[in-house]
N, C-alpha and C positions, 0 to 999 in steps of 0.2 A: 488756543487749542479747540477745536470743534468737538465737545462733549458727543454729541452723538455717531460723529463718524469715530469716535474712540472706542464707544462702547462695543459699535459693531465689530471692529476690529480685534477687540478686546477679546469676542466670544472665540476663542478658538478652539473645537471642541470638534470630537465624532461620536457617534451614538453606538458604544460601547460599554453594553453590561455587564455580556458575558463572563463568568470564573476564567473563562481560560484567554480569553483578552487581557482580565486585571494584572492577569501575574503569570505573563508568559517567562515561564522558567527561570520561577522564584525558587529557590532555594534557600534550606536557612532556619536559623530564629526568624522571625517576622521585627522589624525594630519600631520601637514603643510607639504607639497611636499617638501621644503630645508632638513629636518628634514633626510630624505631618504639620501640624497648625506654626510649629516655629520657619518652616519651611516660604510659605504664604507671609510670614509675620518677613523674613529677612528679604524676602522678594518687595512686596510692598515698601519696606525703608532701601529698594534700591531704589525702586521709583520715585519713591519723595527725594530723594538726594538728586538725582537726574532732572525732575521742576526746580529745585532750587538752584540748579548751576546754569538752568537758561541759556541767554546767550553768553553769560562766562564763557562758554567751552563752546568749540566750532562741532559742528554735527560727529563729524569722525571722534575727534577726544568722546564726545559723548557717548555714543555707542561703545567704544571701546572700553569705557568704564562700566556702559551695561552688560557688555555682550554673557559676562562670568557670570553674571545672576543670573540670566533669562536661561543658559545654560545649565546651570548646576540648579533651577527649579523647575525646568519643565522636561520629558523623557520624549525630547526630539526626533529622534532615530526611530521610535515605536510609532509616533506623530504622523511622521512624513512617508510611515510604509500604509500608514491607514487608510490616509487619504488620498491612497491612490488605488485602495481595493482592491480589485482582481489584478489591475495592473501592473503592482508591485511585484507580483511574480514571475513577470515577463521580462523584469530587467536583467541585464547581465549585473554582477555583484559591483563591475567597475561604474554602472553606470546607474544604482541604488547609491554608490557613494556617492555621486554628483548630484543626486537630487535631497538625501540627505541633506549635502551642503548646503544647496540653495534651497532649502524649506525652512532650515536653522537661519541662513541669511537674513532671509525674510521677515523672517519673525522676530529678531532683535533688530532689525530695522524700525518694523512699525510699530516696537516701544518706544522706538530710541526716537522716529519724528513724534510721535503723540504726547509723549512726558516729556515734552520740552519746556515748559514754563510754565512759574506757579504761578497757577491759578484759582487756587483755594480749595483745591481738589482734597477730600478728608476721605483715608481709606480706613474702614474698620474690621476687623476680622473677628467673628461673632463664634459661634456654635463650633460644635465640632462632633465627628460622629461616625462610628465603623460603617462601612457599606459591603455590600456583596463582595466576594470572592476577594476577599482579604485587605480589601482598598480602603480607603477612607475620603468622609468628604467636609469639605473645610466649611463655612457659609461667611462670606465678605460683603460687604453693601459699599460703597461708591457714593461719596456725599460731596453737593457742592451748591451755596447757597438760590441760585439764580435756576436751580433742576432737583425734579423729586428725588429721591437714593435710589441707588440701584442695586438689585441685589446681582452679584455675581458667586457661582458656589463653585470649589474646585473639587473634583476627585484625583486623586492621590493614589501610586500605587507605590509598594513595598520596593526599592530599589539598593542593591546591597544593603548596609548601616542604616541608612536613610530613606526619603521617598521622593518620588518626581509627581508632577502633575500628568496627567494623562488624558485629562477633560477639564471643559470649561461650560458653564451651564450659565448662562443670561435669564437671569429672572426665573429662576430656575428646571425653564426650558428649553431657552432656544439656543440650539447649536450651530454656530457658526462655521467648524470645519465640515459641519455635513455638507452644508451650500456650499463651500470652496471645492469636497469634493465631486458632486456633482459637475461644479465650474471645471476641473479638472481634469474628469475623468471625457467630457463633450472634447475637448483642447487637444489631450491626448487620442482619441478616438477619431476626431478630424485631423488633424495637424501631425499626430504623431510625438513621442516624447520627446525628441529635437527642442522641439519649438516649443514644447511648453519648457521644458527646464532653462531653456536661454531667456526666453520669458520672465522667469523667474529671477533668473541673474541679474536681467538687466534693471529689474523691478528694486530690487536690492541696491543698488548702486546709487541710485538718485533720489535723494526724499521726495517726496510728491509734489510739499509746498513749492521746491525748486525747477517742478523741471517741465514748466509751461516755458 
């Protein structure tokens, strides 16, 4: 596994503070701030279980047994409208659920090639802590003997019962979906959404290490 194209990968985040970002049309009790960190805790022993089957399991088993965590931890659907900005409004509804799709795709994809084999990779889940406009934020470090720790911190927003992730903060700054949407939003704005959501599909389909 190549630790640093991991971690890059890993950052998947947009630069969203806002009250009305964190909790577009929460309703409700709020469900308990602990609730958040066990969240991070059951995603991370998806991961460890995903490096220890290795090559046990052909890339598709693999994924398949991630795809439910990366799912039921991170709030997808909110993810893939961000980062397309303005241009999320421009889609027709039939054609936000296909990019949806292929954003979710994508993204349990490049757990599913990056956590392929243990490597000694130690995931710690540290602090824990309310953030603006009702969110919360988790703080995790990334340990592996042969590289210094990395800190990765999640914001977390209130999601029915439960909470999803909603950002991803590298060292507790660098946001990684903001660059993708930049990348993005250039793709769409030359090319057109077409070609970026097939883009996308096809990106999905083939692990990387595979497809020279």
């Amino acid at each position: 596994m190549d630790f640093r194209r991991l971690l890059s990968l890993l950052a998947v985040s947009w630069l969203a503070a806002s009250a009305a970002l964190a909790n577009p049309g929460m309703e409700g009790e709020q469900p308990p701030l602990d609730a958040s960190k066990q969240v991070i805790e059951r995603f991370y022993g998806a991961l460890e279980a995903s490096m220890k089957a290795g090559d046990s399991l052909a890339f598709e088993q693999r994924r398949a047994q991630l795809a439910p965590a990366v799912e039921a931890a991170f709030d997808l659907p909110l993810m893939a409208a961000k980062v397309l900005g303005r241009h999320w409004r421009k889609l027709s509804s039939a054609d936000q659920k296909r990019w949806i799709a292929a954003f979710s795709a994508l993204t349990v994809k490049t757990y599913t090639e990056q956590f392929d084999e243990n490597s000694g990779l130690v995931f710690e889940v540290g602090a824990l802590q309310a953030a603006p406009g009702g969110t919360a934020l988790v703080r995790t470090r990334l340990k592996r003997a042969s590289d210094a720790p990395v800190a990765i911190d999640y914001r977390l927003r209130p999601a029915g019962a439960s909470w999803r992730i909603m950002d991803i903060f590298l060292n507790g700054t660098v946001s990684e979906l903001a660059l993708r949407r930049s990348e993005y939003s250039s793709v769409f704005e030359r090319d057109g959404f077409e070609k970026l959501v097939t883009t996308l599909q096809a990106r999905s389909l083939v692990p990387a290490k595979r497809a020279s």
